[in-house]
MIDOSE-1310 file (N, C-alpha, C; in nm, 2 decimals, decimal comma, always signed):
residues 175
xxxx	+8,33/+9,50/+10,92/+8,28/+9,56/+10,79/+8,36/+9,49/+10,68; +8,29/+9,46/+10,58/+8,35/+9,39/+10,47/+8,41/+9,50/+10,38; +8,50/+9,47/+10,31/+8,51/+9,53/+10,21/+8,45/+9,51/+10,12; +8,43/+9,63/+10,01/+8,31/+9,58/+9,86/+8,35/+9,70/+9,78
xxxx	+8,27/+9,66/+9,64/+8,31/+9,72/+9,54/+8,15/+9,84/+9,52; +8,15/+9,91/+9,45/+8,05/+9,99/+9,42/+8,04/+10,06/+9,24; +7,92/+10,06/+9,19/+7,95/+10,10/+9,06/+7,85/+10,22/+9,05; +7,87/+10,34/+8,96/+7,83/+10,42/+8,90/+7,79/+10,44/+8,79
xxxx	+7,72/+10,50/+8,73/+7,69/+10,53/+8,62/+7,84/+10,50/+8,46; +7,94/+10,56/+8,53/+8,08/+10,53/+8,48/+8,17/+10,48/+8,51; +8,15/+10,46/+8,70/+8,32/+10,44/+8,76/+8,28/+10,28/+8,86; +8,36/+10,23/+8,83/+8,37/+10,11/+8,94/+8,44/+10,14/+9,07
xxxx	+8,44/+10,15/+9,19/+8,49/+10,16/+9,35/+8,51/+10,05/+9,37; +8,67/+10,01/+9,42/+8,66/+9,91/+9,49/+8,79/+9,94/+9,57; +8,80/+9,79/+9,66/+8,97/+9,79/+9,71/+9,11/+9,79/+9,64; +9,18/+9,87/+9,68/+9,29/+9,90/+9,62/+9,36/+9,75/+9,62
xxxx	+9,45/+9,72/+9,51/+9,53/+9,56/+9,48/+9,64/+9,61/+9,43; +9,71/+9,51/+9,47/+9,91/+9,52/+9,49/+9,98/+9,60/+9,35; +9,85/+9,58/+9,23/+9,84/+9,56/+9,07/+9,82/+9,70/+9,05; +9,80/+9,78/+9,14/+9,73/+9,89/+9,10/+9,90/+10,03/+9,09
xxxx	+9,98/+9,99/+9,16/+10,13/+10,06/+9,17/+10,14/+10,16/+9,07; +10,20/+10,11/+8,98/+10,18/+10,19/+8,82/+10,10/+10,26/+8,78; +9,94/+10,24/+8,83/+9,86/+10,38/+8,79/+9,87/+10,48/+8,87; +9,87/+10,42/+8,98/+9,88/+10,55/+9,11/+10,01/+10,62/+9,12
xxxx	+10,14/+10,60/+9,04/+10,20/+10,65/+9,00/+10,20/+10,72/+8,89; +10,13/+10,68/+8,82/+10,11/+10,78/+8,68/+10,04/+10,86/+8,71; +9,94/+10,89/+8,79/+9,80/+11,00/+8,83/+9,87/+11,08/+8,92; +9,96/+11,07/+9,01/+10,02/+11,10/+9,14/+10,17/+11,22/+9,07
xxxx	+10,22/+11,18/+9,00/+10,38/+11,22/+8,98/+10,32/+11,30/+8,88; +10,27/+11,42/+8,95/+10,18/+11,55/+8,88/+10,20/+11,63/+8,94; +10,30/+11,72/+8,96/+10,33/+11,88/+9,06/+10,16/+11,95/+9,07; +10,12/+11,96/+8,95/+9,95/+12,02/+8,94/+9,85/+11,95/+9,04
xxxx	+9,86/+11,81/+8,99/+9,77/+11,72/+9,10/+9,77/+11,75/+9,21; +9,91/+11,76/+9,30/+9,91/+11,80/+9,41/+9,96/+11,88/+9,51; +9,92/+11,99/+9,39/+9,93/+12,13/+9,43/+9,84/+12,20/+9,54; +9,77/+12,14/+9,56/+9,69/+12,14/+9,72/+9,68/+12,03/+9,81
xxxx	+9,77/+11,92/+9,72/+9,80/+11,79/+9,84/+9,92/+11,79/+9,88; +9,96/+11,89/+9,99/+10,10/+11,92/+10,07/+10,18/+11,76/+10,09; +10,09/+11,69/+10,12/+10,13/+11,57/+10,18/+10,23/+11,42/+10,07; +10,14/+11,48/+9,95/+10,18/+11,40/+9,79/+10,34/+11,49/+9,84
xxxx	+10,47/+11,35/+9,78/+10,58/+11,39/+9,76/+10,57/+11,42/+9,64; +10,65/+11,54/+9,54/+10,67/+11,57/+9,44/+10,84/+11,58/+9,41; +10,89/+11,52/+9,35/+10,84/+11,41/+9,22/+10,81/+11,28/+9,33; +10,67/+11,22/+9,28/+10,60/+11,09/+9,36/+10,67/+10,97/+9,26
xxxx	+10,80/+10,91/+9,36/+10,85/+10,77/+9,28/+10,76/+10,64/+9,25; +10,84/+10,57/+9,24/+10,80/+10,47/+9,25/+10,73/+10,41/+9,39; +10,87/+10,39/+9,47/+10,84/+10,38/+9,63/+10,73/+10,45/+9,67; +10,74/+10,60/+9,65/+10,62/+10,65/+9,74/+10,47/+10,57/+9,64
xxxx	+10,47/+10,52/+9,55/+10,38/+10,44/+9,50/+10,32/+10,32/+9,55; +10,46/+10,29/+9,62/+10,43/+10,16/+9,64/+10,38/+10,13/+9,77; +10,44/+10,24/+9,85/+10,36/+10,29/+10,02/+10,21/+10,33/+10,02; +10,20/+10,40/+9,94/+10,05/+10,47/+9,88/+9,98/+10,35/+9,86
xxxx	+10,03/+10,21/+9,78/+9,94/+10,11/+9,74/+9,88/+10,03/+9,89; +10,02/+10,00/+9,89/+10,02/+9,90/+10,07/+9,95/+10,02/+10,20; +9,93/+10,09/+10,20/+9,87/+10,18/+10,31/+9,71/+10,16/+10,29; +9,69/+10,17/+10,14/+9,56/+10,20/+10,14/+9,44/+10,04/+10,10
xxxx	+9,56/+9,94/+10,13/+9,57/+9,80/+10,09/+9,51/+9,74/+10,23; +9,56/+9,78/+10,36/+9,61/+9,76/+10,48/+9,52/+9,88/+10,56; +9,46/+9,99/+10,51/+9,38/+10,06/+10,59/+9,25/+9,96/+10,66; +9,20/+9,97/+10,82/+9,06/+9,89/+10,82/+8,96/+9,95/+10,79
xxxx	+8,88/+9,85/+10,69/+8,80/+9,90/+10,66/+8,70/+9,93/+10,72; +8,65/+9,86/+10,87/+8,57/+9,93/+10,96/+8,58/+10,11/+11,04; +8,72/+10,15/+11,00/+8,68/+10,32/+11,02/+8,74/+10,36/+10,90; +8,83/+10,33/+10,85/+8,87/+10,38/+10,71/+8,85/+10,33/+10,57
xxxx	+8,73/+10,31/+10,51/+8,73/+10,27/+10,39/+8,75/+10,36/+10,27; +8,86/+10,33/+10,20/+8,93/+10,30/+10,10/+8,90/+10,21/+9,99; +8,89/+10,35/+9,85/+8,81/+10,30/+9,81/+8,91/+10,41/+9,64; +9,02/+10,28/+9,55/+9,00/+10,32/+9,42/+8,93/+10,34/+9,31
xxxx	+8,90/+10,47/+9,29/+8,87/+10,50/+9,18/+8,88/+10,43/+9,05; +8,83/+10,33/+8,95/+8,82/+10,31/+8,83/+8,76/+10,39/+8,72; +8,82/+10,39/+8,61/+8,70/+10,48/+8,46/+8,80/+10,39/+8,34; +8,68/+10,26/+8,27/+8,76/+10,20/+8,16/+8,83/+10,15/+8,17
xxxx	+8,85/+10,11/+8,29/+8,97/+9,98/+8,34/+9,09/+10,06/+8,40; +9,11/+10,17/+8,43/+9,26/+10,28/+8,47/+9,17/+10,32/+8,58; +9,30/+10,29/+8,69/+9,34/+10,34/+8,84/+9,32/+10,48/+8,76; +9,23/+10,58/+8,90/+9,24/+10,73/+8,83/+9,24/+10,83/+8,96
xxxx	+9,17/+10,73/+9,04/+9,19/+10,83/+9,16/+9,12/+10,72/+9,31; +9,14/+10,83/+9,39/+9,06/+10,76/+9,53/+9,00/+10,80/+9,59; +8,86/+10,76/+9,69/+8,73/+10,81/+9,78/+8,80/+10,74/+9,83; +8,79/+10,79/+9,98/+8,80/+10,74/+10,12/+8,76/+10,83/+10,23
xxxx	+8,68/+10,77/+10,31/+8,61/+10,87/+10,45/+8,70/+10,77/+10,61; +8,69/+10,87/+10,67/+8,74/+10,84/+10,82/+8,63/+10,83/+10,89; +8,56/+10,72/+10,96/+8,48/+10,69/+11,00/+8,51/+10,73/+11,14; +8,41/+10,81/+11,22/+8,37/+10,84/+11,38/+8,23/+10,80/+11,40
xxxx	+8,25/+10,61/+11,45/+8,12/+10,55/+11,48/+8,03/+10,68/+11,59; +8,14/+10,71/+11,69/+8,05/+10,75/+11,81/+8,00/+10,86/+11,80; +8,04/+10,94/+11,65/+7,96/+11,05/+11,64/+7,91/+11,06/+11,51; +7,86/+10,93/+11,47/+7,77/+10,86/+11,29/+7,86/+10,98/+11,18
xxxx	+7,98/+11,02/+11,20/+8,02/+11,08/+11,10/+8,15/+11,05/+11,03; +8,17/+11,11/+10,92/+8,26/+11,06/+10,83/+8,34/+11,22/+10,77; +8,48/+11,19/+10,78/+8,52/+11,26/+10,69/+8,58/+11,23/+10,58; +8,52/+11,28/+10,41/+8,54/+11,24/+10,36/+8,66/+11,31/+10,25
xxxx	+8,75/+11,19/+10,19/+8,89/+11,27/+10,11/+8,85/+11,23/+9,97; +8,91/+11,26/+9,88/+8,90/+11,22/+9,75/+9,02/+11,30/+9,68; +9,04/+11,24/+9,55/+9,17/+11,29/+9,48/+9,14/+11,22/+9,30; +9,11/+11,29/+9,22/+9,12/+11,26/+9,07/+9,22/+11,29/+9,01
xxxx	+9,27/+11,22/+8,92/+9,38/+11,28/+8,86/+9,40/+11,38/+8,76; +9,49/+11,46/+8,74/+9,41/+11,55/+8,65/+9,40/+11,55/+8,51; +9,40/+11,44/+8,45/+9,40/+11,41/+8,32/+9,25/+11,39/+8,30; +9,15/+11,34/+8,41/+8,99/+11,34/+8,43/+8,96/+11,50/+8,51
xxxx	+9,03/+11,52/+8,51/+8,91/+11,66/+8,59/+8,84/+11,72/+8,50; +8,73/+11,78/+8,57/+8,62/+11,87/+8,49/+8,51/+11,80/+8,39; +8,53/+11,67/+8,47/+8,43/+11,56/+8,37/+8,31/+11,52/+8,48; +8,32/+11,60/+8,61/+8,23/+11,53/+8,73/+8,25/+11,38/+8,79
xxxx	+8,37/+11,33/+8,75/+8,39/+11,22/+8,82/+8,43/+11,19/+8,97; +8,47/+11,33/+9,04/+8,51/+11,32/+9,18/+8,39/+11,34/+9,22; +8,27/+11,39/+9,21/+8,13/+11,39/+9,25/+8,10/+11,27/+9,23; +8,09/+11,21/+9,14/+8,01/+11,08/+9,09/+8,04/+10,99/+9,22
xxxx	+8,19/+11,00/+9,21/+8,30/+10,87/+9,33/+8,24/+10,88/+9,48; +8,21/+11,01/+9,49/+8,20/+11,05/+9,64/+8,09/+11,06/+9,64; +8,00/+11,07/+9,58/+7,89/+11,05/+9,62/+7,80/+10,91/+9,67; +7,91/+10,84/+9,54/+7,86/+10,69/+9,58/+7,93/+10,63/+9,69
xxxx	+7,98/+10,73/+9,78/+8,05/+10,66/+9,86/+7,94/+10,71/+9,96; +7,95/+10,81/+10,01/+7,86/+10,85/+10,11/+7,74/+10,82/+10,11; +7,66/+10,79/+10,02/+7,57/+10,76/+9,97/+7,57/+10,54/+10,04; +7,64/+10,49/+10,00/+7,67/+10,35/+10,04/+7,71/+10,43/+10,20
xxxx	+7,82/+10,46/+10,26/+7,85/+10,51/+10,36/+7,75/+10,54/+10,45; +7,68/+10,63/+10,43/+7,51/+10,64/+10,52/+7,45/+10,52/+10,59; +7,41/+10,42/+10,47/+7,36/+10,28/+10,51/+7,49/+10,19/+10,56; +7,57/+10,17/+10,54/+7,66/+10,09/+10,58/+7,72/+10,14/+10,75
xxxx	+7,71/+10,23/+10,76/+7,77/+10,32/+10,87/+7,69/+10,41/+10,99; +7,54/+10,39/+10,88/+7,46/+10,46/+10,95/+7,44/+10,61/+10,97; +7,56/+10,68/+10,87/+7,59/+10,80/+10,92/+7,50/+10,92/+10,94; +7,51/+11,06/+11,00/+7,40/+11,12/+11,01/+7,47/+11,27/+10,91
xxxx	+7,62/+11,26/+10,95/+7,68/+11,34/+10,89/+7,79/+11,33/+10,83; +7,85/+11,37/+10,66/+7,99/+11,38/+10,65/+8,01/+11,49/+10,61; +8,17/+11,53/+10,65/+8,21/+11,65/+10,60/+8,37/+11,62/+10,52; +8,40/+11,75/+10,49/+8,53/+11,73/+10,43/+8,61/+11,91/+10,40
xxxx	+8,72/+11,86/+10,45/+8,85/+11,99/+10,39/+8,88/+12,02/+10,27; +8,91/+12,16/+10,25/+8,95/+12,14/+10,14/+9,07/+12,28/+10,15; +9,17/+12,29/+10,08/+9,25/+12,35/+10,04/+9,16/+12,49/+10,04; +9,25/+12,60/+10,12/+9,12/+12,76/+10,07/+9,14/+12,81/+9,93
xxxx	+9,22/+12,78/+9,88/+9,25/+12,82/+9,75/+9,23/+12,74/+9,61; +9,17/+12,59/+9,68/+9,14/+12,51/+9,57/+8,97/+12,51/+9,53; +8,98/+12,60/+9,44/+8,82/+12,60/+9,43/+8,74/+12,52/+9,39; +8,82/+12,43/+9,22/+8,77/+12,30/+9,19/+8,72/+12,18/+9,33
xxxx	+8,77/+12,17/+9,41/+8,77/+12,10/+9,51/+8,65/+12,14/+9,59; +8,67/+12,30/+9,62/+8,53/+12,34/+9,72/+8,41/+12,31/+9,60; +8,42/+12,31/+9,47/+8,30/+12,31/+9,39/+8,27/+12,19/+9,41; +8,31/+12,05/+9,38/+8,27/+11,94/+9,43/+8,20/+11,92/+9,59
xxxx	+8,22/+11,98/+9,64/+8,20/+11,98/+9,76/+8,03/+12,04/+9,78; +8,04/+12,18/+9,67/+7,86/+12,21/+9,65/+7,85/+12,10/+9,61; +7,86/+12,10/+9,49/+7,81/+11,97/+9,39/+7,69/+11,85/+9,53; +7,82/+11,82/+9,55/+7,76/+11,71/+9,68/+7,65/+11,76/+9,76
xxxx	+7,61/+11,85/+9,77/+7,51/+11,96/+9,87/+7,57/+12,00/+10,01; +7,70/+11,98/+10,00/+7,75/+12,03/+10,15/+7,76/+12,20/+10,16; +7,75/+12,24/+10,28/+7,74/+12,34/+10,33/+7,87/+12,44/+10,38; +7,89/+12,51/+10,31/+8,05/+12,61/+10,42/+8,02/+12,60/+10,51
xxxx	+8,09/+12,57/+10,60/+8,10/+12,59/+10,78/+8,21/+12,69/+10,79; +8,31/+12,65/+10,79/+8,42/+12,79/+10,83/+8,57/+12,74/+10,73; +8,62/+12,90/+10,80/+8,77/+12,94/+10,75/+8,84/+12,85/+10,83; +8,97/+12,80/+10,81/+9,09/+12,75/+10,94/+9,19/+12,81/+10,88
xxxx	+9,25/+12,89/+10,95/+9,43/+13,00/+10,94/+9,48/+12,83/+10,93; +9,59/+12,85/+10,90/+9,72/+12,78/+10,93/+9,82/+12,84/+10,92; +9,90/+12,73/+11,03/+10,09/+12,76/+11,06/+10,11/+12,75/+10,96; +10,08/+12,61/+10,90/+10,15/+12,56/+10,79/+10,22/+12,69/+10,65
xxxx	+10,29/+12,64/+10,57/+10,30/+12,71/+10,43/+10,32/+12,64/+10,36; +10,33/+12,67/+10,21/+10,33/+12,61/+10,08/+10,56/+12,64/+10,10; +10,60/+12,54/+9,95/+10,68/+12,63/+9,91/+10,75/+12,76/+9,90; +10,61/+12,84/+9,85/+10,67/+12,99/+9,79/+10,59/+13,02/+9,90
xxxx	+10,61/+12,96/+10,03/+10,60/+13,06/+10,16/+10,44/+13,12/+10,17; +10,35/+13,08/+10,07/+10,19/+13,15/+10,13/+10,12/+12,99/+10,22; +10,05/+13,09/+10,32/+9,97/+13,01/+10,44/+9,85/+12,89/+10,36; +9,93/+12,75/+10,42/+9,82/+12,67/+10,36/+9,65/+12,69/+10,46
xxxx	+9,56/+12,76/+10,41/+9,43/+12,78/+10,49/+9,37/+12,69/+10,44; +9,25/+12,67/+10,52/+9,15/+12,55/+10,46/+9,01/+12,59/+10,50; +8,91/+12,55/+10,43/+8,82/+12,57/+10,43/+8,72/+12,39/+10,46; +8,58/+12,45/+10,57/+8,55/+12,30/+10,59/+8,37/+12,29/+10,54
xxxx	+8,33/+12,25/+10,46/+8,22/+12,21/+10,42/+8,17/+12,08/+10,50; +8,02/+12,05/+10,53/+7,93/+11,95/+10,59/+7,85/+11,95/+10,52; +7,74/+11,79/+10,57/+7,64/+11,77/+10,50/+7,57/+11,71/+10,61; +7,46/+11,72/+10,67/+7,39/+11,67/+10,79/+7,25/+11,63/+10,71
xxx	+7,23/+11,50/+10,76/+7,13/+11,45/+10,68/+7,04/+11,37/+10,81; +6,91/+11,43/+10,77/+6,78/+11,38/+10,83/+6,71/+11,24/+10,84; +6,74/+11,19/+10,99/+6,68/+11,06/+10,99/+6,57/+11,00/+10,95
């Protein structure tokens, strides 16, 4: 599978480049931003910048396409799905920064990704997690027309000790 770029109405998709360090630090090194991304280090240095770039530099793009977010020339965020050939499905992640939220651009991104994703992949279905408490997040997730499927408890915890739960939306689409 090649890599490629994708455009929207607003946003350009493409492969993440070595050049990109400095925005994905600026969008990232946001306690708010990733306040439902357990996984984001806070405060996100430089380094963890620079792992973030090369990871998503270096992901294959035959099950993992990765895919920066552009708006007016600034790194702003990222679409990427995990591809399951043997079961035509994808799960799909995304992350805007929050100096764009509430402008519809994490729909726009993801849509054009799934949307290219389908035909490139063939897919029949994607879905995607989200934080139970992040509702901006589950709203994108209508937006996209996906469907609540269920609650998941978790071990896990936050900081101030409340249970990270998640919630899992799908979209099954007719051949």
């Amino acid at each position: 599978m090649q890599r490629t770029e994708l455009r929207t109405e607003r946003l350009l998709l493409r492969p993440f480049r070595a050049g990109d360090v400095t925005a994905a630090l600026a969008y990232r090194n946001d306690p708010e931003f990733a306040r439902f991304l357990p996984h984001i280090p806070q405060p996100f240095t430089t380094r963890d910048a620079e792992r973030f770039v090369a990871q998503n530099m270096s992901e294959p793009w035959t099950t993992s396409p990765t895919f920066a977010v552009v708006l007016d020339g600034v790194l702003i965020g990222t679409v990427n799905l995990k591809v399951d050939s043997s079961r035509r499905s994808g799960l799909l992640g995304y992350a805007i920064g929050r100096a764009w939220w509430g402008r519809g651009l994490a729909t726009e991104a993801a849509w054009a990704v799934i949307t290219w994703a389908r035909e490139a992949y063939g897919l029949t279905r994607v879905w995607a997690e989200a934080d139970a408490q992040n509702l901006r997040s589950q709203r994108v997730l209508q937006k996209l027309g996906m469907q609540y499927e269920h609650f998941r408890t978790s071990e896990a915890v936050r900081p101030d000790g409340t249970p990270i739960n998640s919630v899992r939306y799908g979209l099954t689409f007719s051949e």
